[in-house]
N, C-alpha and C positions, 0 to 999 in steps of 0.2 A: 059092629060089635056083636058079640053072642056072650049073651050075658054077661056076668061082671068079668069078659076078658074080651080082648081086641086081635082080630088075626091081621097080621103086615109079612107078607110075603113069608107063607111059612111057618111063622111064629107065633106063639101066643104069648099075649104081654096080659096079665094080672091088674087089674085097676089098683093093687097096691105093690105095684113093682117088680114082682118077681117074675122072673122070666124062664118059659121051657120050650124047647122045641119042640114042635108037633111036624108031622108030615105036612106033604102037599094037601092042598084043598083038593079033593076027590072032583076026578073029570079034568082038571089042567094042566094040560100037555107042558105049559111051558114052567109052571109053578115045579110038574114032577123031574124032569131035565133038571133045574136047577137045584132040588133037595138031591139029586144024584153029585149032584157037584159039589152043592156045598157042605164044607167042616162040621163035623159030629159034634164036636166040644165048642163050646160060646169061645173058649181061649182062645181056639184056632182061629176064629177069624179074624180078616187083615183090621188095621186102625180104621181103615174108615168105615167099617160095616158097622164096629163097633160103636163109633162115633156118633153112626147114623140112627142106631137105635134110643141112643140117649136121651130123653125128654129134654134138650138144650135149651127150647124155650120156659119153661117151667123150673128147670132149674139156673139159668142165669137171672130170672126174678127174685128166685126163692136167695139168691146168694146175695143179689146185689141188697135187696129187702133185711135180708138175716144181717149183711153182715153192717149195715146202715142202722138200722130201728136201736140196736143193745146200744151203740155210741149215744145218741139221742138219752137213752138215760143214766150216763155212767155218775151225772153229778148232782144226782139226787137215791142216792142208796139211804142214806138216813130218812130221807123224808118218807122212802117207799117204808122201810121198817117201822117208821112210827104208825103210818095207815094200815099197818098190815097188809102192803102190797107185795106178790113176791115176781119180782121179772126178771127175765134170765141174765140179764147187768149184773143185777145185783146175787143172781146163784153163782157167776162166775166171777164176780170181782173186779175192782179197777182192773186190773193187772190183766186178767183173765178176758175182761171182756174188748178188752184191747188185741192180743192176741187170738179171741173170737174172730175179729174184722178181719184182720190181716190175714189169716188162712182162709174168710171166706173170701175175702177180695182176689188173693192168687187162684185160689180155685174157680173163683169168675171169668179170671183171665184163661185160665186155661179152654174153659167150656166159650166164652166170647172168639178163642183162634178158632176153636172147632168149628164153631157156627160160622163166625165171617171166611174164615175158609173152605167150609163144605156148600156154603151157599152160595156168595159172590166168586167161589176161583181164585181169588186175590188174595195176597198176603198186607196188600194197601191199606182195606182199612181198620183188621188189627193192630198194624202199626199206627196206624192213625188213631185208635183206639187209647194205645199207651201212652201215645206223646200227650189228649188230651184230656186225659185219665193224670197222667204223670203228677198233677200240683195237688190234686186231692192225695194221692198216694201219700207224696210228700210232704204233706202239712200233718196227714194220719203219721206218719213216722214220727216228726217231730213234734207234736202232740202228745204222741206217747212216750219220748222221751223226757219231755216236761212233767208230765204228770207220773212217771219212776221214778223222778228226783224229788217233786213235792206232789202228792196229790191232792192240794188244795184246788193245784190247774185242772180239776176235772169239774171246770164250772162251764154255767149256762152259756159264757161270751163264747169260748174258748167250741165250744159244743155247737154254739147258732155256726159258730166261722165253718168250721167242719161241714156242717150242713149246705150252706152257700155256698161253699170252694163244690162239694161233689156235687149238686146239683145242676150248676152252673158249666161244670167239666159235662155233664153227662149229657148235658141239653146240648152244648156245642157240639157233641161229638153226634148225637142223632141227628142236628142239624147238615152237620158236615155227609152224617152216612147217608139221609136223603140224597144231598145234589149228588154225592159220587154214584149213587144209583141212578138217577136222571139223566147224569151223563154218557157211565154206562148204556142205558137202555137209549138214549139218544133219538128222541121222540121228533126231534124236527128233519129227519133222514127219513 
């Protein structure tokens, strides 16, 4: 770190996200070869440069968190208005914070291919990702179609299930991505 920015081959990353290129670090042979090579414009370079600069881990929390927490309180908007609570459920609406989730939940998936595929190789355990992701999705779908038709269904039961279906999905699925790394790394060889 040099002050509030971080250098990663080349680059300087902003502790609040913005990003510029700087030259080589002064004296490396191999860092200045490479600034000779690579693309001027952040556009130009290939998906996975890009990919790789992405904060993946910080932001597949921040999605899977964002887009989980506002569900948790979609069926108490009155009771926050009466306390004078204001939370972003309730700035965006049954409606709204419904499709809050769902775009952060696709945009999780997109950044979860990134990472299981920049880091394991594999296309396995994203897809294993979706198949056990798959019933939370689908109960979030249908959920929210009950609750377009009458939003009385945006109650506590309806809200704990949701809770229990993804966390239950998610645990299986970090259970599952453990042994595939175990096996992977294949420790008794």
């Amino acid at each position: 770190f040099a002050g509030n920015k971080r250098i990663h081959d080349g680059l300087e990353f902003f502790t609040h996200g913005t990003l510029l290129q700087v030259g080589p670090q002064p004296g490396n042979p191999v860092q200045e070869v490479a600034a000779r090579q690579r693309p001027r414009r952040l556009v130009e370079m290939p998906l996975h440069v890009l990919l790789r600069l992405v904060p993946l881990r910080k932001g597949r929390s921040a999605l899977l968190i964002g887009a989980s927490y506002p569900l948790t309180q979609v069926y108490q908007h009155q009771q926050d208005a009466e306390d004078g609570v204001i939370t972003l459920s309730a700035l965006l609406g049954i409606k709204g914070t419904f499709v809050f989730a769902i775009v952060a939940f696709l945009l999780l998936n997109v950044l979860m291919f990134a990472y299981l595929e920049l880091k394991l190789q594999s296309i396995f355990p994203f897809l294993m990702f979706l198949m056990v992701s798959g019933p939370a999705g689908m109960y979030l779908v249908r959920w929210m179609r009950l609750v377009w038709r009458d939003p009385i269904m945006a109650n506590y039961e309806n809200t704990m299930k949701m809770s229990k279906i993804g966390s239950a999905c998610m645990n299986v699925f970090f259970l599952a991505l453990l042994v595939f790394e175990i096996i992977a790394w294949q420790p008794w060889n």
